[in-house]
Biotite code that builds the C-alpha atoms (Angstrom):
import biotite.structure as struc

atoms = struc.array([
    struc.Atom([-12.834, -5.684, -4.695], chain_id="A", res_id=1, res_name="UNK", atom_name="CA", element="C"),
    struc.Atom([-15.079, -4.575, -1.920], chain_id="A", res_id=2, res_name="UNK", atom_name="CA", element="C"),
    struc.Atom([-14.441, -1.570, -0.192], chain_id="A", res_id=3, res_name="UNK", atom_name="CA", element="C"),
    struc.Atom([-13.793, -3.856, 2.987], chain_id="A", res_id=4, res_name="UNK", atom_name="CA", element="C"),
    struc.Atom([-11.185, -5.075, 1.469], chain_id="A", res_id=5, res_name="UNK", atom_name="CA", element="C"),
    struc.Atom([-9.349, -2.364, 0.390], chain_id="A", res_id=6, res_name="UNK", atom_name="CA", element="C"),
    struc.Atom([-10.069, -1.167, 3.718], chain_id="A", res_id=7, res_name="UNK", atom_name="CA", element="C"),
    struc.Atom([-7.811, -4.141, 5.144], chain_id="A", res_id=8, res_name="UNK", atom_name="CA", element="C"),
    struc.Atom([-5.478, -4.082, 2.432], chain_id="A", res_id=9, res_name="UNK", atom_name="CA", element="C"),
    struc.Atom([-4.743, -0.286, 3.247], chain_id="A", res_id=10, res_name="UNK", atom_name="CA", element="C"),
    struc.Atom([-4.258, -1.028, 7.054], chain_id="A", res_id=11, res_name="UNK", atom_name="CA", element="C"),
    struc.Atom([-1.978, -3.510, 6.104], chain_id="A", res_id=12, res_name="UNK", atom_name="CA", element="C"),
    struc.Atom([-0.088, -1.242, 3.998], chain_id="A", res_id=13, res_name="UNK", atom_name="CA", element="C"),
    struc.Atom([0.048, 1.397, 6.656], chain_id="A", res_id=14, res_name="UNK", atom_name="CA", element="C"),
    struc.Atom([1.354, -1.056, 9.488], chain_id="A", res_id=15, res_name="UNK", atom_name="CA", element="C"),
    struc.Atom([4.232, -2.595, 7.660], chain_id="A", res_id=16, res_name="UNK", atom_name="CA", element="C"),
    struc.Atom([5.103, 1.000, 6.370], chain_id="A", res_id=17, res_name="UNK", atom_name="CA", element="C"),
    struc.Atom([5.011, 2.205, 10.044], chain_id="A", res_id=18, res_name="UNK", atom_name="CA", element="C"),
    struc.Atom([7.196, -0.588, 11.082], chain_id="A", res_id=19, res_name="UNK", atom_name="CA", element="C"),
    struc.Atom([9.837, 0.440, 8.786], chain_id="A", res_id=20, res_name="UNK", atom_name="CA", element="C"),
    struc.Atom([9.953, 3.894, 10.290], chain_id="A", res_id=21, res_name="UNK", atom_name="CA", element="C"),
    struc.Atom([8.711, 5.193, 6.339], chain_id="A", res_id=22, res_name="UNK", atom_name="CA", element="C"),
    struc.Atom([6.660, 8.200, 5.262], chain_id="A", res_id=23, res_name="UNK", atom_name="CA", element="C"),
    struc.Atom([3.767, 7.826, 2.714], chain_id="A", res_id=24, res_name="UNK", atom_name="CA", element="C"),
    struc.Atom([6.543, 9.979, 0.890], chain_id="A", res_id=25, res_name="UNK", atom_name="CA", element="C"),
    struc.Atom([9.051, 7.456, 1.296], chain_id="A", res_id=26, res_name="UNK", atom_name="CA", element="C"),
    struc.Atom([7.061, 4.575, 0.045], chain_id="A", res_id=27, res_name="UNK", atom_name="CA", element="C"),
    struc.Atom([5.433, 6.846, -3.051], chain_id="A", res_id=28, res_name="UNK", atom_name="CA", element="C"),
    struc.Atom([8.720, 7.753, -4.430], chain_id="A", res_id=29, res_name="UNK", atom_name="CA", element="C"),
    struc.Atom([10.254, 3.785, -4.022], chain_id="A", res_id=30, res_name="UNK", atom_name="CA", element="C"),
    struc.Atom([6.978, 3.140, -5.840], chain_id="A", res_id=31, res_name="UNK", atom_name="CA", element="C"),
    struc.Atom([6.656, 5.737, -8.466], chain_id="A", res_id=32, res_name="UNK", atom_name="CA", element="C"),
    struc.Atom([3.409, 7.360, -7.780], chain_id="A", res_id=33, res_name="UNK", atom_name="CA", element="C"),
    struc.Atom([1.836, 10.287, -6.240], chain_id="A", res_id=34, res_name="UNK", atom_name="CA", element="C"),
    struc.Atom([2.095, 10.745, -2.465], chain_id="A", res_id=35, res_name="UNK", atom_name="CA", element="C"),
    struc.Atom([-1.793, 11.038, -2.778], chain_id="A", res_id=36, res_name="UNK", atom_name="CA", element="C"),
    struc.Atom([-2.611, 8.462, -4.980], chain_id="A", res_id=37, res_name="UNK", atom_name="CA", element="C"),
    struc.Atom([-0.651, 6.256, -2.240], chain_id="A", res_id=38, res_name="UNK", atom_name="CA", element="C"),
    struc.Atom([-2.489, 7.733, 0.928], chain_id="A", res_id=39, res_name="UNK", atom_name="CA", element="C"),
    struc.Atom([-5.621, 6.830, -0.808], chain_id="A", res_id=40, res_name="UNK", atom_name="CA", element="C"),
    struc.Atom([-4.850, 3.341, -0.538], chain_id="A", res_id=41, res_name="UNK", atom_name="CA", element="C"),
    struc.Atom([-3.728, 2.907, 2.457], chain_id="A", res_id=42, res_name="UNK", atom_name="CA", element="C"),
    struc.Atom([-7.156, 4.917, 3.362], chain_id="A", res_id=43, res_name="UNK", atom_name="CA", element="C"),
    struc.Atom([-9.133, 2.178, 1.532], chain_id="A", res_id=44, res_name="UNK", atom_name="CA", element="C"),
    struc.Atom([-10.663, 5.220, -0.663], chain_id="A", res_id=45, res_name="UNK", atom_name="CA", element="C"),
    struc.Atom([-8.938, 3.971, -4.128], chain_id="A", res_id=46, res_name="UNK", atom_name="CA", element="C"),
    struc.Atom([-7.846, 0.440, -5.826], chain_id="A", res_id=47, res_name="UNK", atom_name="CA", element="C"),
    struc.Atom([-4.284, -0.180, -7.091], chain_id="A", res_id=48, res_name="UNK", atom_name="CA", element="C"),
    struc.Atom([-3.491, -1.203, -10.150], chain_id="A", res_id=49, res_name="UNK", atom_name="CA", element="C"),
    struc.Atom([-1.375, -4.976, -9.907], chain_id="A", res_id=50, res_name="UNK", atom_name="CA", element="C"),
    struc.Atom([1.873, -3.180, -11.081], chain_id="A", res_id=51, res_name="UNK", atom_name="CA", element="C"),
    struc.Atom([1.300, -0.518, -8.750], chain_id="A", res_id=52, res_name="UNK", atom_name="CA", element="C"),
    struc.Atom([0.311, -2.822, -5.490], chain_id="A", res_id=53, res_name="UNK", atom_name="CA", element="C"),
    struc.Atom([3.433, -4.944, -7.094], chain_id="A", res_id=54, res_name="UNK", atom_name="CA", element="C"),
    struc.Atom([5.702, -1.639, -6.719], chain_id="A", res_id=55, res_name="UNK", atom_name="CA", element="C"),
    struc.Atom([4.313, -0.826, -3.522], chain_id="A", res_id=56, res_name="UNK", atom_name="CA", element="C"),
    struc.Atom([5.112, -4.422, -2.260], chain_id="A", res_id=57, res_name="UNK", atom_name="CA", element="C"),
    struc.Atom([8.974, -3.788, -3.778], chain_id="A", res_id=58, res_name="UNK", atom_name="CA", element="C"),
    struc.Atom([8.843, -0.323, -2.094], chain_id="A", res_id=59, res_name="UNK", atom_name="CA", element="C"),
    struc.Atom([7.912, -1.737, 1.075], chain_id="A", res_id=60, res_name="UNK", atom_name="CA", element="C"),
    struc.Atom([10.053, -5.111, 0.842], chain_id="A", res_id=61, res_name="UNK", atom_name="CA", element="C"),
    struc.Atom([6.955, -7.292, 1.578], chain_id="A", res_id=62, res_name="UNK", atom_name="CA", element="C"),
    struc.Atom([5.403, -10.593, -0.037], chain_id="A", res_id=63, res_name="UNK", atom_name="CA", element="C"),
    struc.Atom([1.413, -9.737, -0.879], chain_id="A", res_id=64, res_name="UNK", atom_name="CA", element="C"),
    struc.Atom([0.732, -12.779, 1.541], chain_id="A", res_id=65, res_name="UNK", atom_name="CA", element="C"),
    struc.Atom([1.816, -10.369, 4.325], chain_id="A", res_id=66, res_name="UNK", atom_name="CA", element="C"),
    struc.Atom([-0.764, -7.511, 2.872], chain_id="A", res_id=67, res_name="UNK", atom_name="CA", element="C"),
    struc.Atom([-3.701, -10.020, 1.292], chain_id="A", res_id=68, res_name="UNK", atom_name="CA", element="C"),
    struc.Atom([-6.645, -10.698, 3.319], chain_id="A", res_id=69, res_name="UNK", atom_name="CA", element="C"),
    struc.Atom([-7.210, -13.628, 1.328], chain_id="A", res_id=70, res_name="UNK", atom_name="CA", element="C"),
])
């Protein structure tokens, strides 16, 4: 995926969390990973595995149409 990409997938991330009145914490812990590992993403610096994007989704109670730029 091109860093563009995760770039827009991050931002995506970050709205719907900010929406929902969540942390990065929040969201990490619902998801199971590290608060950094999760802030990296939504930075567009690192790539998410599919069962951690699909435990972020869960985490944030989102379909990936809502986050996919494609």
């Amino acid at each position: 995926m091109t860093s563009i990409s995760l770039q827009i997938i991050g931002r995506k991330l970050r709205e719907v969390r900010e929406k929902q009145h969540l942390t990065q914490v929040e969201v990490a812990e619902k998801a199971d990973i590290s608060t950094n590992h999760y802030a990296q993403i939504e930075r567009g610096e690192a790539n998410a595995s599919i069962e951690t994007f699909e435990n972020i989704l869960k985490a944030l109670n989102v379909k990936s149409s809502k986050i996919l730029p494609f």
